[in-house]
VEXROFI-403254 format. One record per residue (C-alpha): y, z, x. Coordinates in nm, 3 decimals, padded with zeros to 5 digits. Layout:
# residues N
Y:Y; Z:Z; X:X $
...
//
This chain:
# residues 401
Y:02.893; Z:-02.478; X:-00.922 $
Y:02.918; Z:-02.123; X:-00.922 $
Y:02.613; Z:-01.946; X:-00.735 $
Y:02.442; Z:-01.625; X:-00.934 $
Y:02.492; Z:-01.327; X:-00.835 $
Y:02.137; Z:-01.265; X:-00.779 $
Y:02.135; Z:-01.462; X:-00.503 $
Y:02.533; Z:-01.465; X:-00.401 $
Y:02.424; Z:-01.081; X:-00.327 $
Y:02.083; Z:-01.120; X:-00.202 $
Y:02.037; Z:-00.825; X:00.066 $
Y:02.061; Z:-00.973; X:00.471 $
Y:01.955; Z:-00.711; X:00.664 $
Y:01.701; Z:-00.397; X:00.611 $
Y:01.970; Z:-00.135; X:00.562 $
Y:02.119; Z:-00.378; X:00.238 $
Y:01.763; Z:-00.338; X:00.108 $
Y:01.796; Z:-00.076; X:-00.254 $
Y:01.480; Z:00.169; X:-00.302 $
Y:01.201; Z:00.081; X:-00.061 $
Y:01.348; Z:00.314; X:00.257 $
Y:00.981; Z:00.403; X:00.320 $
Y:00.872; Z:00.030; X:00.376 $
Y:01.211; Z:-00.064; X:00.548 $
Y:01.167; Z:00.220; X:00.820 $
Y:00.796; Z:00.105; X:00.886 $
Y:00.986; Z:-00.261; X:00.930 $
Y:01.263; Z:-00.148; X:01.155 $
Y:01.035; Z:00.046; X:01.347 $
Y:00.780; Z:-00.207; X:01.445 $
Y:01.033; Z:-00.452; X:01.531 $
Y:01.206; Z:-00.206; X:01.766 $
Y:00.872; Z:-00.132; X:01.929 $
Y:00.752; Z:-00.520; X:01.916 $
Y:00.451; Z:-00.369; X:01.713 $
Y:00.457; Z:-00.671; X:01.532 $
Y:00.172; Z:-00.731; X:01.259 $
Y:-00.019; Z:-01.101; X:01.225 $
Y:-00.043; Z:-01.059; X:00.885 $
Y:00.121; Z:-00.831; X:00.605 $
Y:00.077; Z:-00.821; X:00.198 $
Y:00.344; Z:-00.702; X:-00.004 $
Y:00.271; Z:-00.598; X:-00.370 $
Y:00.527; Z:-00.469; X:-00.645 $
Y:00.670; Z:-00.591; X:-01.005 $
Y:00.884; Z:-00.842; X:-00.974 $
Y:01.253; Z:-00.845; X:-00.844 $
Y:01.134; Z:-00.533; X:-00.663 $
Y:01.262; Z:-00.700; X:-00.266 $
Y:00.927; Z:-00.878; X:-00.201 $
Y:01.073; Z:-01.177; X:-00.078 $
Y:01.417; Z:-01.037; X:00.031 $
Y:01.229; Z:-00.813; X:00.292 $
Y:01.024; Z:-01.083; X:00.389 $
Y:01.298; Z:-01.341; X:00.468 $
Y:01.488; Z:-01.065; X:00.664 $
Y:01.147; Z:-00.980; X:00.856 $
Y:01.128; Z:-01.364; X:00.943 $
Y:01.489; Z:-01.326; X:01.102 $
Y:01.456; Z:-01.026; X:01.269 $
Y:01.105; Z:-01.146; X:01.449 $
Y:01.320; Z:-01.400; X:01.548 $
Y:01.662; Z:-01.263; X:01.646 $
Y:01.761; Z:-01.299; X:01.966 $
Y:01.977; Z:-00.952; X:01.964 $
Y:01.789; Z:-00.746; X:01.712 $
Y:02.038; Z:-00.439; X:01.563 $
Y:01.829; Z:-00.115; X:01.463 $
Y:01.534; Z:-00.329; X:01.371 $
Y:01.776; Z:-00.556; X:01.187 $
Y:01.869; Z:-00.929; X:01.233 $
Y:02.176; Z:-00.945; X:01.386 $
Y:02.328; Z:-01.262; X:01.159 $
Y:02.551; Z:-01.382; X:01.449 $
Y:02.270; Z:-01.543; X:01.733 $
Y:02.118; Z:-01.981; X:01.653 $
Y:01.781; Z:-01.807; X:01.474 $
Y:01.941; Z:-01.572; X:01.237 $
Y:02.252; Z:-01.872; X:01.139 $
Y:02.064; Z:-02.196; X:01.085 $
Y:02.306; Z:-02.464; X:00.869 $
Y:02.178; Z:-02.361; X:00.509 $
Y:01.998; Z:-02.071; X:00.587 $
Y:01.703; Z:-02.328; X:00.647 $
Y:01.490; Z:-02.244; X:00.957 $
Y:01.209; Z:-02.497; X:00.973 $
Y:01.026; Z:-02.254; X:01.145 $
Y:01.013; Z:-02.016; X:00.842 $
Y:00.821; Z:-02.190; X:00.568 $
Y:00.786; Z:-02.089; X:00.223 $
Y:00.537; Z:-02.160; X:00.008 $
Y:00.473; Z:-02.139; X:-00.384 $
Y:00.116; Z:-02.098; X:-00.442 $
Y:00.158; Z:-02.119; X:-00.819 $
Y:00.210; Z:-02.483; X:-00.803 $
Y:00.049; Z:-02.526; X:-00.406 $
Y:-00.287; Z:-02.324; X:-00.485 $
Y:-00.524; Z:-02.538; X:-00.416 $
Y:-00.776; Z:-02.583; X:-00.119 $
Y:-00.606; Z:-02.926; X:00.022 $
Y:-00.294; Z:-02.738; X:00.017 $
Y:-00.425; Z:-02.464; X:00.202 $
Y:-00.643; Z:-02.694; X:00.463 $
Y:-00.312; Z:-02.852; X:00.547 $
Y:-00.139; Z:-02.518; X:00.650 $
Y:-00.437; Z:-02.459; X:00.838 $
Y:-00.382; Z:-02.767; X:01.046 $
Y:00.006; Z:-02.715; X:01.050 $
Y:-00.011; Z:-02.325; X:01.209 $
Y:-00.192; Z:-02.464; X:01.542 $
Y:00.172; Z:-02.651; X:01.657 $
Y:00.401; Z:-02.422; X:01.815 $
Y:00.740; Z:-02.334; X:01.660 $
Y:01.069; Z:-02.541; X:01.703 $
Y:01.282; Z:-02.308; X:01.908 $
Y:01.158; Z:-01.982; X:01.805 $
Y:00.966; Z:-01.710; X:01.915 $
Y:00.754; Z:-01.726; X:01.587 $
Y:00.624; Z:-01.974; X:01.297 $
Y:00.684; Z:-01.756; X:00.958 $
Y:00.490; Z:-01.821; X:00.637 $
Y:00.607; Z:-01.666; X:00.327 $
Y:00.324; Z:-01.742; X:00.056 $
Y:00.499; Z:-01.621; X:-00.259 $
Y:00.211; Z:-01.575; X:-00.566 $
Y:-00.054; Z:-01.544; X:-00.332 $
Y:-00.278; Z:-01.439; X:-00.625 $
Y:-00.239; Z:-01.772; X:-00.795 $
Y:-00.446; Z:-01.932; X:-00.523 $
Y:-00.831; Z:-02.027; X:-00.618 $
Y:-01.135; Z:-01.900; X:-00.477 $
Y:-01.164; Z:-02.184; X:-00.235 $
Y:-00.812; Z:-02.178; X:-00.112 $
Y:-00.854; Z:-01.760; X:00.014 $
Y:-01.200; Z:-01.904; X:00.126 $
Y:-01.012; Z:-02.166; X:00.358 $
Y:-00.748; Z:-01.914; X:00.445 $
Y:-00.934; Z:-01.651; X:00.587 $
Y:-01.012; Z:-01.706; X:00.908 $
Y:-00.683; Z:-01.794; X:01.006 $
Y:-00.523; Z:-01.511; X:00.835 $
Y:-00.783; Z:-01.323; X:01.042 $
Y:-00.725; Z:-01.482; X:01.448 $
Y:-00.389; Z:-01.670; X:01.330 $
Y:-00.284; Z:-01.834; X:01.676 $
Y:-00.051; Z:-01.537; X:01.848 $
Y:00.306; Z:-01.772; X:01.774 $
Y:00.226; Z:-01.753; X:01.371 $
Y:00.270; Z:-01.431; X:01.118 $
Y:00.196; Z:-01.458; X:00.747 $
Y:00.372; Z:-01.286; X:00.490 $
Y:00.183; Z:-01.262; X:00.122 $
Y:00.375; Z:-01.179; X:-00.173 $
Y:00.211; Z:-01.081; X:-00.512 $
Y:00.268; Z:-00.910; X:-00.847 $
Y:-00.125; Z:-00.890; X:-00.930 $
Y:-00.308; Z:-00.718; X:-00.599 $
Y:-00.616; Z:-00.696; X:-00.843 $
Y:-00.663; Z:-01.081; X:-00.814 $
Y:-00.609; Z:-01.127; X:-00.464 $
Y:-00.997; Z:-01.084; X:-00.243 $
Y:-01.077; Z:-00.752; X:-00.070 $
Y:-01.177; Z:-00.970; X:00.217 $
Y:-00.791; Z:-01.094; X:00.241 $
Y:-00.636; Z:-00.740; X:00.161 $
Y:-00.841; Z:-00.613; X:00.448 $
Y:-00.708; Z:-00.836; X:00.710 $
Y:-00.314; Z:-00.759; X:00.584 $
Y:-00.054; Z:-00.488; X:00.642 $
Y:-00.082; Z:-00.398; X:00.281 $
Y:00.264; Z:-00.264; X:00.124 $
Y:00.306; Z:-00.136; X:-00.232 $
Y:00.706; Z:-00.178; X:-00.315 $
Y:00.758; Z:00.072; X:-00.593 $
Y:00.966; Z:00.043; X:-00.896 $
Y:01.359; Z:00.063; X:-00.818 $
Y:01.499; Z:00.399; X:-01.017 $
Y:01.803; Z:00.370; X:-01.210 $
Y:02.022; Z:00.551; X:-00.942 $
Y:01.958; Z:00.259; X:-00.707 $
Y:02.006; Z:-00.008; X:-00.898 $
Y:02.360; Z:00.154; X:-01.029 $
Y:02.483; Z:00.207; X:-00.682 $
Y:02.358; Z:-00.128; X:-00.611 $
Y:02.543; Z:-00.285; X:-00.957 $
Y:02.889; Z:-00.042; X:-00.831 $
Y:02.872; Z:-00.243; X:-00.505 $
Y:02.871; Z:-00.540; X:-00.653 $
Y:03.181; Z:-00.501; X:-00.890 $
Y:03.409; Z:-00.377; X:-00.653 $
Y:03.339; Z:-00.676; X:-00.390 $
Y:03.410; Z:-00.868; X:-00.727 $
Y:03.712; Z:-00.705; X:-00.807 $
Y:03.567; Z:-00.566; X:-01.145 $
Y:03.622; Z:-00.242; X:-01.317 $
Y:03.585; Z:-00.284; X:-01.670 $
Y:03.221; Z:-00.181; X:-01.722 $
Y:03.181; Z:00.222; X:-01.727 $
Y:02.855; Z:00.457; X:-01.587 $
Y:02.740; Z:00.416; X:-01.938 $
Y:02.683; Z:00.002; X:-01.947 $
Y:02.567; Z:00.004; X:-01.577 $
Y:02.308; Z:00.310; X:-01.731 $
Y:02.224; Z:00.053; X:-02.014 $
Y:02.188; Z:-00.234; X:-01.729 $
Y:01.959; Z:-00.023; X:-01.536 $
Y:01.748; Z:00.077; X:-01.788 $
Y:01.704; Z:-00.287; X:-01.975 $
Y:01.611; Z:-00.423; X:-01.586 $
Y:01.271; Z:-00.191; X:-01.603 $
Y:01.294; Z:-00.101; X:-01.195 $
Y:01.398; Z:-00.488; X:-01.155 $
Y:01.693; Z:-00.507; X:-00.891 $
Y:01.715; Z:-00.879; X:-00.975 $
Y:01.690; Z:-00.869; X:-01.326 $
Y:01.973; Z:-00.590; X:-01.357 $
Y:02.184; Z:-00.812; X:-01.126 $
Y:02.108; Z:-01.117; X:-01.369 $
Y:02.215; Z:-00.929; X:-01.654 $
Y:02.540; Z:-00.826; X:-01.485 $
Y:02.626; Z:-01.137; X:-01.434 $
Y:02.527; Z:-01.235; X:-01.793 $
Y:02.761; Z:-00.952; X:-01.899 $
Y:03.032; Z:-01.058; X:-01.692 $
Y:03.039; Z:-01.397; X:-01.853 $
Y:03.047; Z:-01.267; X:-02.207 $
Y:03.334; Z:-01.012; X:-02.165 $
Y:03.635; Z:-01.185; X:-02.227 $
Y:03.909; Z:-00.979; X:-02.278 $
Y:03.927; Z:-00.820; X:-01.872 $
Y:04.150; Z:-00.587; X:-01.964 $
Y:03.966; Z:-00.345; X:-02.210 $
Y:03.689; Z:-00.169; X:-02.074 $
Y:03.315; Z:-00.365; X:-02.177 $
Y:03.124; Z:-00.114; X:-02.476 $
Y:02.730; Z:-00.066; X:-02.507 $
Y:02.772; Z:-00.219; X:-02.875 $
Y:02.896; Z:-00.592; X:-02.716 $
Y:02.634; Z:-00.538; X:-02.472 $
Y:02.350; Z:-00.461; X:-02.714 $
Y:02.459; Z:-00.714; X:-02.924 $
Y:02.467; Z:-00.964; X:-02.652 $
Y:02.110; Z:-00.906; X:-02.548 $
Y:01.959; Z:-00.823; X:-02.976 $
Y:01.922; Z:-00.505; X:-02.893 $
Y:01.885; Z:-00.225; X:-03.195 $
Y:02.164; Z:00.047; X:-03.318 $
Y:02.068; Z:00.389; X:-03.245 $
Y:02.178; Z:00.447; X:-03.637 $
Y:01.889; Z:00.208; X:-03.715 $
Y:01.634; Z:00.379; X:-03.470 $
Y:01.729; Z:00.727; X:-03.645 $
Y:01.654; Z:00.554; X:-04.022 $
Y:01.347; Z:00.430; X:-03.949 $
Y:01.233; Z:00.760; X:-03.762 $
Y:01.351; Z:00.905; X:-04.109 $
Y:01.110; Z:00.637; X:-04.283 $
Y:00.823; Z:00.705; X:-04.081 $
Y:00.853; Z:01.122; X:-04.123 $
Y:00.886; Z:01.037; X:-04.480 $
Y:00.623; Z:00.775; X:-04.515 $
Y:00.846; Z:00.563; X:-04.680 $
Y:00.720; Z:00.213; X:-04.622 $
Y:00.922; Z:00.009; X:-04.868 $
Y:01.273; Z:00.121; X:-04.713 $
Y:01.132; Z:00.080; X:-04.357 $
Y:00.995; Z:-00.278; X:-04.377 $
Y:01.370; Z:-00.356; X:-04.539 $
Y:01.502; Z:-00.194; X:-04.254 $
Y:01.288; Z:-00.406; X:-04.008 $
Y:01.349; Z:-00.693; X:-04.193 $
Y:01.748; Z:-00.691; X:-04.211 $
Y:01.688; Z:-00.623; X:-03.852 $
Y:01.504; Z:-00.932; X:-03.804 $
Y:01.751; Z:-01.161; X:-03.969 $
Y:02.041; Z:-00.981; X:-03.748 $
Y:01.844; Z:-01.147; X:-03.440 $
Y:01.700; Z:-00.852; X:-03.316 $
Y:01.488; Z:-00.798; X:-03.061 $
Y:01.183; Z:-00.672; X:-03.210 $
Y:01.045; Z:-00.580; X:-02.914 $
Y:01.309; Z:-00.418; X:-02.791 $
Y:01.315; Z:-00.256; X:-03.136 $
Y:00.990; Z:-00.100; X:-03.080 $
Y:01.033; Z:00.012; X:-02.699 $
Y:01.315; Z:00.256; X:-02.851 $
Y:01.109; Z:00.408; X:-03.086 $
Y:00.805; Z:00.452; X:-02.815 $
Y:01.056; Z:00.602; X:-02.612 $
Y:01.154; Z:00.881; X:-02.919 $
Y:00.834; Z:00.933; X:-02.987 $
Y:00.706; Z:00.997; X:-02.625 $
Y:00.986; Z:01.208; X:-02.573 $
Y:00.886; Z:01.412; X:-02.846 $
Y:00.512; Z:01.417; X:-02.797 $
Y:00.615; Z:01.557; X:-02.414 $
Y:00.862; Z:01.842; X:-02.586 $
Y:00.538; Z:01.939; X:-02.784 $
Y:00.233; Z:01.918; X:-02.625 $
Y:-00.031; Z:02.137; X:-02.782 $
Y:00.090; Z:02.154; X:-03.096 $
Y:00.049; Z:01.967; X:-03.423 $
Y:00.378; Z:01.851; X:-03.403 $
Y:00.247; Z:01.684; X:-03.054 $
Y:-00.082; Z:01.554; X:-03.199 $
Y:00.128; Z:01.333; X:-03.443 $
Y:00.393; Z:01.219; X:-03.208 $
Y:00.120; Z:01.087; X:-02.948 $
Y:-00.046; Z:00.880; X:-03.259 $
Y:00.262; Z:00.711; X:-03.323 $
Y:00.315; Z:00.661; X:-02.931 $
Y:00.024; Z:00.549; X:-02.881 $
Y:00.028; Z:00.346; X:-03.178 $
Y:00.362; Z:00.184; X:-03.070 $
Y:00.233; Z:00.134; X:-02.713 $
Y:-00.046; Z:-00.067; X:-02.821 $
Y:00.140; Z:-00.300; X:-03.004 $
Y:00.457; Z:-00.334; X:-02.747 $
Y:00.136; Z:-00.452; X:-02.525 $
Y:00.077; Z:-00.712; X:-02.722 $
Y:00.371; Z:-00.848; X:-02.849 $
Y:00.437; Z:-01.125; X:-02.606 $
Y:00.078; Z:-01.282; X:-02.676 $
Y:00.151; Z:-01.238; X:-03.090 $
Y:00.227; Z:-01.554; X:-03.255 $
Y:00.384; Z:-01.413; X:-03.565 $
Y:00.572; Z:-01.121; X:-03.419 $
Y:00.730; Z:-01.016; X:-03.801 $
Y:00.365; Z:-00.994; X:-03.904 $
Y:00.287; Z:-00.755; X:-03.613 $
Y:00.576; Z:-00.526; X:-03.644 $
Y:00.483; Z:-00.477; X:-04.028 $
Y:00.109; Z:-00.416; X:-03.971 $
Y:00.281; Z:-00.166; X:-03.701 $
Y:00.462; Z:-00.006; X:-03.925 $
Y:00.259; Z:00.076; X:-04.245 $
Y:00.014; Z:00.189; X:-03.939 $
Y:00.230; Z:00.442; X:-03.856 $
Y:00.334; Z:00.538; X:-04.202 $
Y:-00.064; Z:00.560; X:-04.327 $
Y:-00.274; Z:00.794; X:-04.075 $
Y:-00.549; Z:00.743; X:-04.386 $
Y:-00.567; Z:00.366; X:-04.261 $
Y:-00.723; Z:00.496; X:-03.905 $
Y:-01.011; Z:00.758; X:-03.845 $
Y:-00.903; Z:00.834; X:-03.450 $
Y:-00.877; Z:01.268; X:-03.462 $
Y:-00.518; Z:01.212; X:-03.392 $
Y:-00.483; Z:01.039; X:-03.734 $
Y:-00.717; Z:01.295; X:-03.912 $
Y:-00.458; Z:01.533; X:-03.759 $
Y:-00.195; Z:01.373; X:-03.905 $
Y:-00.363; Z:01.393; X:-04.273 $
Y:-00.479; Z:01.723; X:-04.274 $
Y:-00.103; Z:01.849; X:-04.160 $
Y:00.042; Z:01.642; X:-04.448 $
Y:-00.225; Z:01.752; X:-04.701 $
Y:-00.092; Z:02.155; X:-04.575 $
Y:00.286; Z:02.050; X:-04.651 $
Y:00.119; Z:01.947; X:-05.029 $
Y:-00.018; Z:02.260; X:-05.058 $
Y:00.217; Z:02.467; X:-04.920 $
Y:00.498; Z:02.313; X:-05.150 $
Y:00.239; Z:02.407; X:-05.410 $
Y:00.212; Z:02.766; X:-05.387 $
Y:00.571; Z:02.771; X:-05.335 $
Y:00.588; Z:02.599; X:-05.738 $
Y:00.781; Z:02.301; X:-05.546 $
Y:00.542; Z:02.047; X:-05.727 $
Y:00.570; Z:01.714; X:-05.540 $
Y:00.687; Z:01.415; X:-05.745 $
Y:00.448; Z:01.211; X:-05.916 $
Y:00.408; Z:00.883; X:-05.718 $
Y:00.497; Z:00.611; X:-05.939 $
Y:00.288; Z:00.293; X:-06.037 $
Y:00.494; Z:00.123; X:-05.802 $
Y:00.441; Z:00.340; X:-05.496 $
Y:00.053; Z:00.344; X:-05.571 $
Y:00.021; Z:-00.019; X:-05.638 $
Y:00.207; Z:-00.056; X:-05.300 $
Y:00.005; Z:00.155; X:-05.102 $
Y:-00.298; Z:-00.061; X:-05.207 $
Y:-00.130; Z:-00.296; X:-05.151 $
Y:-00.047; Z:-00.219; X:-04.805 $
Y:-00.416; Z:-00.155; X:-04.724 $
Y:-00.521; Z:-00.448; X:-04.818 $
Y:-00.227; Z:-00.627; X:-04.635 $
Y:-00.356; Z:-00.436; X:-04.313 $
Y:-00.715; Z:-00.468; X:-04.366 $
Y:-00.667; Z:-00.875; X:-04.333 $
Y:-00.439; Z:-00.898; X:-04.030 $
Y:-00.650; Z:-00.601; X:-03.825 $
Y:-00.990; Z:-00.559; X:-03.967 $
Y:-01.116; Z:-00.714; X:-03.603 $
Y:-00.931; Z:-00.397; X:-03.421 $
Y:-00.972; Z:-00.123; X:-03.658 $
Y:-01.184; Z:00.026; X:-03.914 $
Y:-01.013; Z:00.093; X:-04.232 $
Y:-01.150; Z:00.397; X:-04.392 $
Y:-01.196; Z:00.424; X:-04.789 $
Y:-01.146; Z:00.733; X:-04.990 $
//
């Protein structure tokens, strides 16, 4: 079976680690010093090095020959058959969270290791652990016997007890940038012989991995499998096809529908989109992105006022979108949101209706009378209210007039 490259290219040592130098010098340091801490927390998103770092600090407490704070791969501790030391145990508290679980690693950390200078637990999910398991944990996390360290691993520090924070080495592991996960996805390609994917796809890769090191590598790898012809170069349109993701010729129409409050060409738009396979979400995340670009390029202004509505609009919504059951419906209600400031009363909306009632009456004076709307367009737009009014009526207040 082949082995993903996730893990095929899992970092070894410190120096293999990808945007965390800060926490990786602290590392090296302490082991070079034998400053060694009992206990340590490490928080960041996920695929951010969390558990890579903490395997490698497991070896290099151990290694016989430590390089530069590093395990040295080569002595009995750092080369166990399988890369299974049964003096480094991990431990998924999402399905090993409760207290029983946790009173038995209490009684386990009092035996001495096998052959090594330390016993290692990784806890992975630390957060998903109840009440009575930190309860039962804390003393021991606070005088662990001196052959035992602890390493903690969360995405959620908000859920894990001050009282267990307190008695870590707390680490916040930040979001990898899209430099380091390129150089990291280069590496990778030429120790696989590959050069058929440009700056522009890894860019894409990068970008779609959201500061995820192991996500971007998955998606590689998921990329690699779909390109079949290896000797053309791999394009961003078989990519974002691959993954649903949206033309930037359909981003640029519906930016034109939403200037335009047209609501009837949009929601075909959105719909034709749907039926492609689209990612809505995805969909939406593009358009947040124009629109926050925009709102940032003018700040202060009008202009600014209305671009931050429909930001904040689309943020909102790109919140909830993995909790929304009928994710067509939301995307709609989104939409003719965006479309009708008069369906909000926010000052960012009342913005938006006062600048559109000065276009009005500027193409007014000018003699440029405005089309008449059409039966159609005004039985629409009542229509849309009312459409809006029964899926969000518990979130906002419509307002009549």
């Amino acid at each position: 079976m082949n082995k993903a490259l996730y893990r095929k290219y899992r970092p070894k040592t410190f120096d293999e680690i990808a945007g965390q130098s800060a926490i990786v010098q602290t590392l090296k340091n302490q082991i070079k010093s034998n400053r060694i801490g009992h206990a340590y927390l490490f928080y960041g998103l996920r695929g951010s090095g969390k558990t890579s770092i903490a395997r490698i600090l497991a070896k290099a407490v151990n290694c016989s020959n430590p390089v530069d704070g590093n395990p040295c791969l080569q002595c009995e501790h750092c080369n166990y058959q399988n890369d299974v030391n049964p003096d480094i145990i991990e431990i998924d508290a999402a399905s090993n969270n409760g207290v029983d679980s946790t009173r038995q690693l209490i009684d386990e950390v009092n035996y001495k290791p096998t052959n090594t200078k330390y016993k290692v637990y990784i806890i992975d999910e630390v957060h998903m652990l109840s009440n009575s398991a930190f309860n039962a944990l804390l003393k021991t996390l606070e005088e662990p016997p001196e052959h035992v360290i602890f390493i903690l691993a969360t995405t959620e520090l908000n859920k894990v007890p001050g009282t267990i924070k307190s008695r870590c080495q707390v680490y916040t592991f930040k979001q990898i940038n899209i430099n380091d996960i390129k150089n990291y996805l280069n590496k990778i390609l030429k120790q696989e012989n590959i050069n058929y994917y440009d700056d522009n796809c890894l860019e894409y890769i990068a970008k779609k991995s959201d500061g995820s090191m192991r996500d971007a590598i998955s998606i590689l790898d998921q990329c690699i499998m779909n390109h079949v012809d290896v000797n053309n170069k791999a394009t961003l349109q078989e990519m974002k096809e691959l993954f649903g993701d949206v033309e930037d010729e359909v981003i640029n129409d519906l930016i034109q529908c939403i200037e335009n409050s047209d609501v009837l060409k949009g929601l075909d738009i959105l719909h034709d989109q749907y039926y492609k396979g689209v990612d809505l979400k995805s969909l939406l995340q593009s358009l947040y992105q124009y629109y926050f670009n925009s709102f940032a390029n003018s700040f202060g202004t009008t202009e600014g006022t209305i671009f931050e509505r429909y930001a904040r609009i689309l943020g909102e919504t790109i919140s909830s979108m993995d909790k929304a059951s009928q994710k067509m419906v939301t995307v709609e209600v989104t939409f003719i949101k965006m479309c009708k400031p008069e369906m909000e009363s926010d000052y960012n909306s009342v913005v938006h209706r006062m600048n559109n009632l000065e276009k009005e009456l500027t193409l007014l004076k000018s003699g440029n009378i405005p089309k008449i709307v059409d039966n159609i367009d005004k039985e629409f737009d009542s229509n849309a209210i009312v459409y809006y009014n029964n899926h969000c009526n518990h979130i906002f207040t419509i307002v009549g007039g």
